[in-house]
C-alpha positions in Angstrom: 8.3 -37.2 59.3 8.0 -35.0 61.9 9.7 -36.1 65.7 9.1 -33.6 68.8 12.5 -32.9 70.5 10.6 -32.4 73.5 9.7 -35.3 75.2 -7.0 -61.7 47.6 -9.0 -63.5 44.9 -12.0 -61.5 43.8 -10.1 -59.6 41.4 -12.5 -57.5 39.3 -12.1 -58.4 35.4 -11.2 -55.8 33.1 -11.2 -53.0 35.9 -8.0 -53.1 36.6 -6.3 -53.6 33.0 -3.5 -52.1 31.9 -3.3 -49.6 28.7 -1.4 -51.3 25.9 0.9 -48.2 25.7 2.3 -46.0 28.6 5.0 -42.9 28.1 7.1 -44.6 29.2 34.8 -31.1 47.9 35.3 -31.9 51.6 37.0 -29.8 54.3 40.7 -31.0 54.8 40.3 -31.7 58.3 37.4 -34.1 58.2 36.2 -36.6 56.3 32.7 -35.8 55.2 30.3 -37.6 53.2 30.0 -37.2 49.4 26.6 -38.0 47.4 28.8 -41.0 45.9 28.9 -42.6 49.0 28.0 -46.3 49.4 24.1 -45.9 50.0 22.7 -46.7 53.7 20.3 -49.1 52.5 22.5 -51.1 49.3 20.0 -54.1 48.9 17.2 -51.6 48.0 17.1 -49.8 44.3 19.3 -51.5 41.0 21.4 -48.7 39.1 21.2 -50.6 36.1 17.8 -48.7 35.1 15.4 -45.7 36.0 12.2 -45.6 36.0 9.8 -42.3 34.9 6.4 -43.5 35.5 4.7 -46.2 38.0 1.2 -47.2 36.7 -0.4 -48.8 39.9 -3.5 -50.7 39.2 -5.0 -51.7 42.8 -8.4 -54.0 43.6 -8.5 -54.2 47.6 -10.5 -56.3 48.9 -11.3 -55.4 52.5 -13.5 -58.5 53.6 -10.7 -60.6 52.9 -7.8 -58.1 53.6 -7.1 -59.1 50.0 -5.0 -56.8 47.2 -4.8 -57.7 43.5 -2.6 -55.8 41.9 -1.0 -54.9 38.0 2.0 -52.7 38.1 3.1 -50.9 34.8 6.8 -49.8 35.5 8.0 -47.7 32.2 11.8 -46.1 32.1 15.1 -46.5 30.8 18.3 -48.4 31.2 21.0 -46.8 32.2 23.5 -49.9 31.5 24.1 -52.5 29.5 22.1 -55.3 31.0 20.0 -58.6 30.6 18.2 -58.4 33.7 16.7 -56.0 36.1 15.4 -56.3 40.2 13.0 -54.4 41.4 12.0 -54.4 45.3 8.6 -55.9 46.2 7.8 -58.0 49.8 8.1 -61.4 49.6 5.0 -61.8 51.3 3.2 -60.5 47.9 2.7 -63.2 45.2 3.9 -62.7 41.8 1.5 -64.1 39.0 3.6 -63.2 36.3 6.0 -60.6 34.7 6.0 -59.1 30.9 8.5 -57.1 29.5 8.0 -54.8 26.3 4.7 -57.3 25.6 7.3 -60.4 26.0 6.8 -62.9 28.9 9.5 -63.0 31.3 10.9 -64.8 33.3 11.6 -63.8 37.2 12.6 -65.0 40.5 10.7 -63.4 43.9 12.7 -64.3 46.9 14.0 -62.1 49.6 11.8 -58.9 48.9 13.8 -58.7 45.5 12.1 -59.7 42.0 14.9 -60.2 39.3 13.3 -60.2 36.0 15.5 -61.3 33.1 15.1 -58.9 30.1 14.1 -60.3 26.5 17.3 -59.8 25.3 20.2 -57.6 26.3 19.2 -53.8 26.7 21.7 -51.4 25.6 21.8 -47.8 27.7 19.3 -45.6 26.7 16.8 -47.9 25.8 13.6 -47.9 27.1 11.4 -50.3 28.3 7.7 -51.3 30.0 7.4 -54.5 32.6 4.5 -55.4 33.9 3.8 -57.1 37.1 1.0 -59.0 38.4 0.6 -59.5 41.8 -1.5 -60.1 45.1 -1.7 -61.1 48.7 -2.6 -59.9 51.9 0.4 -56.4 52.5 2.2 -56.4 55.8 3.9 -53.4 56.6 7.7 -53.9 56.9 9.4 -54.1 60.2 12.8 -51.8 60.5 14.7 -50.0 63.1 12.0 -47.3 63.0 9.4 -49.2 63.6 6.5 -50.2 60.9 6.2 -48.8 57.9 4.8 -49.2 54.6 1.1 -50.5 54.2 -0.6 -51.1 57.1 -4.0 -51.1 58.7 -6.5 -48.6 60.4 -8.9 -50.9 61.8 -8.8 -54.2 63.8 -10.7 -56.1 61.2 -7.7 -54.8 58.7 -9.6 -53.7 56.3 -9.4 -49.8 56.6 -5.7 -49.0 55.0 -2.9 -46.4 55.4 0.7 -45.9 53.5 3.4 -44.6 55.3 6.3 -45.5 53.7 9.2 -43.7 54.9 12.4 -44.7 54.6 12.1 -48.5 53.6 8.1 -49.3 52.9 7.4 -48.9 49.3 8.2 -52.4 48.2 5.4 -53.2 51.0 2.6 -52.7 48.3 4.2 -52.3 45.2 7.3 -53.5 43.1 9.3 -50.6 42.9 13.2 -49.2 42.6 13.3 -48.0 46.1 16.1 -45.5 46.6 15.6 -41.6 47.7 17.3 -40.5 44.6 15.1 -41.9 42.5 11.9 -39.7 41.1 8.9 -41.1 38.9 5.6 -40.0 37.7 2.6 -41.6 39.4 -0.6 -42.9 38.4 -2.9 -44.7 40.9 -5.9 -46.8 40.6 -7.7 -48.2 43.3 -11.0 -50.5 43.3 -13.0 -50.8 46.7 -16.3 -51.5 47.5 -18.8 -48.7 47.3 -18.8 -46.7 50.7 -15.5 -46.7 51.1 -13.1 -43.5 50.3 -9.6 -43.1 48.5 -7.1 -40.9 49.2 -3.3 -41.4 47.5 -0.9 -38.8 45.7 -1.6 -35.9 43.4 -5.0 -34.6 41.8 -8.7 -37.1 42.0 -8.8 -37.5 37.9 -11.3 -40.4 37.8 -14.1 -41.5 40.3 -16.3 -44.1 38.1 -18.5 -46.8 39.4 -17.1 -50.3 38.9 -18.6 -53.6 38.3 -20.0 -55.5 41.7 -20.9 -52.4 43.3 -17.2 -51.0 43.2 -16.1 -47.9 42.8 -12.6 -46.9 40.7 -10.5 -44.2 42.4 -8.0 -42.9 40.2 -5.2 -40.3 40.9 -2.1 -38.5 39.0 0.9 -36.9 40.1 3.3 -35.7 37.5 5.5 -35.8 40.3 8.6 -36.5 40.1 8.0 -38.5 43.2 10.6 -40.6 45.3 9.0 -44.0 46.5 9.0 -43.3 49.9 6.8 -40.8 49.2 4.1 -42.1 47.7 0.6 -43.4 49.5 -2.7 -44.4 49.8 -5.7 -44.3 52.2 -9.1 -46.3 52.3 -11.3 -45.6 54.8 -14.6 -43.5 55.2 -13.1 -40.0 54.9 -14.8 -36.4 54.4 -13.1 -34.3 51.6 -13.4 -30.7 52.1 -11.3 -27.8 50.4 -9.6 -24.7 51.8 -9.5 -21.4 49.5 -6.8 -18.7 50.2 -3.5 -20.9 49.1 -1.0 -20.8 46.0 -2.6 -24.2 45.0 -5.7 -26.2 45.3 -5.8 -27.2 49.2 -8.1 -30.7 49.3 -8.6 -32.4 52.8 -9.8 -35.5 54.0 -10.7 -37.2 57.7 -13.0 -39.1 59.3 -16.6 -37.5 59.1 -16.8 -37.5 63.1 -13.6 -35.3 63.2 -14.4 -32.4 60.6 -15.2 -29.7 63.3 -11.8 -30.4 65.2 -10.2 -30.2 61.5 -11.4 -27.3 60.4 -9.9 -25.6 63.1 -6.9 -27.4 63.7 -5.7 -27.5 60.1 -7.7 -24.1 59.8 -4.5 -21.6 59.1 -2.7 -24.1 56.0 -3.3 -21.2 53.4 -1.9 -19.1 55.5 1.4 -21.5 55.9 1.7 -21.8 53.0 2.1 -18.3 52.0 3.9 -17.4 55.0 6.2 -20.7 53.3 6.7 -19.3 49.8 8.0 -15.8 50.8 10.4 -17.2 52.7 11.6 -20.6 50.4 10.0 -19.6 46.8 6.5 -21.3 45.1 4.9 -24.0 46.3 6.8 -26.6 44.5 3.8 -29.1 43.4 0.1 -28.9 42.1 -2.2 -29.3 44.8 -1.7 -30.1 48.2 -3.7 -31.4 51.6 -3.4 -33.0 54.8 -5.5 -36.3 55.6 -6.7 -37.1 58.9 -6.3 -41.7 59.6 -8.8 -43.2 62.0 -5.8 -44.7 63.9 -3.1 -42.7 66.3 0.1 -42.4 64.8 3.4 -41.8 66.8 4.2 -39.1 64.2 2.9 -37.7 61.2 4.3 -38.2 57.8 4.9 -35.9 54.6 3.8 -38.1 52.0 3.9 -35.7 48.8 1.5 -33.6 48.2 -1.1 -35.4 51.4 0.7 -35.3 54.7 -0.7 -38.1 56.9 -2.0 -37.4 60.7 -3.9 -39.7 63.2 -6.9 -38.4 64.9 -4.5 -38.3 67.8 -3.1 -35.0 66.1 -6.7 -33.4 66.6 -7.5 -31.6 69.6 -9.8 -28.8 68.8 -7.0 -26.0 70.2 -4.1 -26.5 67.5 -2.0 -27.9 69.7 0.0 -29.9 67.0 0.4 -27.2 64.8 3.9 -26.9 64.8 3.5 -30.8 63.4 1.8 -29.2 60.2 4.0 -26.5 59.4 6.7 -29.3 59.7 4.8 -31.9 57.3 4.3 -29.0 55.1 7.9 -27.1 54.9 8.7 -31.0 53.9 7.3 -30.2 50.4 9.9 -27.8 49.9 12.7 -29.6 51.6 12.4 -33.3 51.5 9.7 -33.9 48.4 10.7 -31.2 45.8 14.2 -31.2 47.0 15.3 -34.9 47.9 18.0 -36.1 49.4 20.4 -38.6 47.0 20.8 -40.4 50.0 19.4 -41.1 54.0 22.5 -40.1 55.2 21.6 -36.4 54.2 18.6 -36.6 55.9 18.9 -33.3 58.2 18.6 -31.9 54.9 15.3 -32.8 55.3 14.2 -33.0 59.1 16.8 -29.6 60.3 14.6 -27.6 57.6 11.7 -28.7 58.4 12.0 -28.2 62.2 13.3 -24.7 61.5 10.0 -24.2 59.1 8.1 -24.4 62.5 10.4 -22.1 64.1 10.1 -19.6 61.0 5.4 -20.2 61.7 6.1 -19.4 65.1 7.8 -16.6 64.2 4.8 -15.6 62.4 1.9 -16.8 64.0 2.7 -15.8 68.1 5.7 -13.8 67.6 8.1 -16.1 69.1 11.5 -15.3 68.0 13.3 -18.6 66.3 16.5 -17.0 68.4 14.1 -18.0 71.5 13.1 -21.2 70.1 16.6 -22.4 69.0 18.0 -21.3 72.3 15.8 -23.9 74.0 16.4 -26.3 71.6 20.2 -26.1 72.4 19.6 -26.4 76.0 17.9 -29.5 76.0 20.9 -30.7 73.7 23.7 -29.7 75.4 21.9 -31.2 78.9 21.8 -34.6 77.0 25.1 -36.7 76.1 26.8 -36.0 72.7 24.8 -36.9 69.6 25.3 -37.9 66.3 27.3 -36.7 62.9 23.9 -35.1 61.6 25.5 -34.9 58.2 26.1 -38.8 58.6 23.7 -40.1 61.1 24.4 -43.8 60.0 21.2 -45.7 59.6 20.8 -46.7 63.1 19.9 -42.6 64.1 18.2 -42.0 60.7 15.5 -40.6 62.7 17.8 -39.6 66.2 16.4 -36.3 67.6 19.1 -34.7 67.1 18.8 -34.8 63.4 16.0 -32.8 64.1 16.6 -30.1 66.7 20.8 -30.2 65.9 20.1 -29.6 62.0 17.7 -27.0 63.1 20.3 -25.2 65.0 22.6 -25.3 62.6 20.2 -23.0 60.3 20.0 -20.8 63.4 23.6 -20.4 63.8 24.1 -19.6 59.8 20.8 -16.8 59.7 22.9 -15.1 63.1 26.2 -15.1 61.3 25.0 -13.8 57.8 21.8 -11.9 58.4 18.7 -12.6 57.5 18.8 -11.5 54.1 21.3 -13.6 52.9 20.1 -16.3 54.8 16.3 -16.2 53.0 18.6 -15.8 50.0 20.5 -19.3 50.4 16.6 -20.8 51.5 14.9 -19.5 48.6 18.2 -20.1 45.9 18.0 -24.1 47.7 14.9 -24.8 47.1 15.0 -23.1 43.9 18.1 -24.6 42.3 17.2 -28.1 43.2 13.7 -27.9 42.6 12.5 -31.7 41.9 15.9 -33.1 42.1 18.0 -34.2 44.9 21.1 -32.8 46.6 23.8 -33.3 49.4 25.2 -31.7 52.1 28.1 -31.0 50.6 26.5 -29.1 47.9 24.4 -27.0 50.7 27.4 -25.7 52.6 29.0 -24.6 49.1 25.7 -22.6 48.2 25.1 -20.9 51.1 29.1 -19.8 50.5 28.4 -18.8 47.4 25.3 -16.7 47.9 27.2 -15.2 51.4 30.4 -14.6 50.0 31.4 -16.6 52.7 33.5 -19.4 54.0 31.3 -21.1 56.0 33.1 -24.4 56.4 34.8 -23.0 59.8 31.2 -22.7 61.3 28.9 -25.3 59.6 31.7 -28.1 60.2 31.4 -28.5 63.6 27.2 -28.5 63.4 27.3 -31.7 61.2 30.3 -33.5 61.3 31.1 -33.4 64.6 29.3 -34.8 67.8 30.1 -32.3 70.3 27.9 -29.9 70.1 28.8 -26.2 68.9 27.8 -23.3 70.5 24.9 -20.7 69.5 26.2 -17.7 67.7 24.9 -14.4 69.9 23.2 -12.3 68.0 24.4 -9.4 67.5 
């Protein structure tokens, strides 16, 4: 998510079934955060289990602003347990709930489904529930505004996912924590006409019955659930040669000249991207284009989401799509274990735009952070970025403050070594998740360096530090 410093019934029989069978240490002087911390969000995810694939069988019915739904949920219990919750709006209707083939029973009351198991589940074992499902999706009201499924259109029946942090469970039953990575497999009934756009590669695009027409798409992922999305709408696909992967596009047919252009220089991002943080870390990736403005973009894995208010014709947001895209690398493929380690994400991402700058019109990043800092330092002290709390989750600061931060380690230690701690990052946690913690003792260990002295102050403290000189 990028944040500019400056400024029904009618389900269709059969469609939608399910397969019988689916594979399943801190400085001294402070205290600082560990990746064991109690979570920012503790009602959302259950530790008793972990799921590796989500099997998402959607029928939207747009006349009626209707969804049917069957989710398959396969993984494995991590505990000793009888029961298991997974998050799902309570404004969704549960039909019913199987485990391993077994009806179960469930409770659906405060966005939380609690399904009790067959039988007690010993660690280790795996399992497959089922959930039916429907009603009309509301997007979920937080702090940071609405998120999760919402609508394009006024007649609410054009849809977009943006589910960052706390709108998976919007649309479907899911264990909704940032630490925890799935599989993904997606299938999405609309009427004929309409368009589908959600995670990973288009493997199936069959007529349906009743003049539908069954979108289908897999991501091996692994995938956290605030990451995951779909679009319906009348969109244009178009492709773009030149990049490490398969580059597929989609907007709204009126807008394809302003998107060629805008979004015309992604290849080259993304090469620019993997000399300086390693290969792109997924299979394919794009950028779709909503009929709706949106206050920001969002990096929804491998499809980064923009309004049409993004398009101008001049590339004046492009600094928003070398964000959304650095997030691939520093957000998706490595994830944070939990929101307060978002700068992890949002710093490196602000400092990817820097790095395209740096590239594209030969603006130093020593320029860029220096004005950075400046509208910082004129403004009151911020937040902790290393510890926002969830009320600054998405504070500025986090932003242009983690950014600086990276500037202030590339003066100190050179650039080399600095494109060396990037590269080893993104490398060593590749599809996992990581802390703070465990950043600051890389970059020492690929420096040869104690950096505590330095990086201390630029996330743990609110006063903020000075910019190193260069030298």
């Amino acid at each position: 998510m990028a944040v500019t410093l400056w400024t029904r019934r009618g389900f269709v029989a059969g469609a939608l079934a399910l397969p019988a069978s689916a594979a399943p240490q801190a400085p001294a002087r402070a205290a600082v955060p560990s990746g064991t911390a109690a979570p920012y969000f503790p009602t959302h995810g259950d530790p008793r289990f972990g799921v590796a694939e989500y099997d998402l069988r959607l029928d939207w019915l747009p006349s009626r602003s209707r969804l049917r739904a069957v989710a398959l949920v396969s993984g494995v219990v991590e505990e000793p347990t009888r029961g298991l919750e997974l998050d799902l709006a309570s404004t969704l209707t549960v039909r019913s709930v199987s485990v391993d083939g077994a009806r179960a029973r469930f409770t659906h009351r405060r966005d939380r489904l609690s399904v009790t198991l067959p039988e007690r589940y010993a660690a280790g074992r795996p399992f497959r529930a089922q959930v039916a499902y429907e009603g009309r999706p509301r997007p979920v009201r937080t702090a940071y505004g609405d998120v999760g499924w919402d609508y394009t259109d006024a007649a609410s029946s054009h849809v977009l996912v943006a589910s960052e942090p706390l709108g998976a469970p919007s649309w479907f039953p899911c264990d909704d924590r940032p630490d925890r990575k799935a599989a993904y497999r997606v299938t999405v009934g609309v009427p004929e006409g309409l368009q589908v756009v959600a995670n990973g590669t288009l493997t199936g695009h069959e007529p349906g019955p009743r003049g539908r027409r069954l979108w289908t798409y897999t991501h091996p992922g692994p995938m956290a659930t605030y990451l995951a999305t779909v679009a319906i709408g009348r969109f244009t696909f178009s492709t773009q040669p030149g990049g490490p992967v398969p580059i597929r596009n989609a907007c709204p047919p009126e807008h394809t000249a302003a998107f060629a252009h805008d979004f015309g220089r992604q290849p080259e991002m993304m090469r620019v991207f993997a000399d300086h943080f390693g290969p792109y870390p997924f299979e394919v990736y794009g950028s779709v284009v909503v009929d709706a403005e949106l206050d920001d973009p969002v990096e929804n894995q491998t499809y980064s989401l923009f309004g049409t208010n993004h398009l101008d014709g001049r590339r004046g947001n492009e600094t928003l799509v070398a964000h959304e895209l650095a997030h691939h690398w520093f957000g998706n493929s490595v994830g944070i274990a939990d929101w307060r380690h978002i700068w992890l994400n949002e710093g490196f991402a602000t400092y990817s735009e820097w790095l395209w700058a740096e590239h594209a019109s030969g603006t130093p990043a020593t320029r860029t952070a220096a004005a950075a800092h400046a509208t910082l330092a004129s403004a009151p002290d911020g937040v902790r970025i290393a510890d926002p709390g969830p009320g600054d989750l998405f504070d500025s600061s986090v932003y242009a403050r983690g950014a600086c931060t990276l500037q202030a380690l590339r003066t100190t230690v050179g650039d080399a070594p600095f494109f060396a701690v990037l590269r080893a990052w993104a490398t060593r946690h590749r599809h996992g998740t990581a802390t703070t913690p465990q950043f600051v003792a890389l970059a020492g260990q690929i420096t040869g360096r104690d950096l505590g002295p330095l990086l201390h102050p630029w996330l743990y403290e609110t006063r903020l530090p000075p910019l190193p000189s260069p030298e």
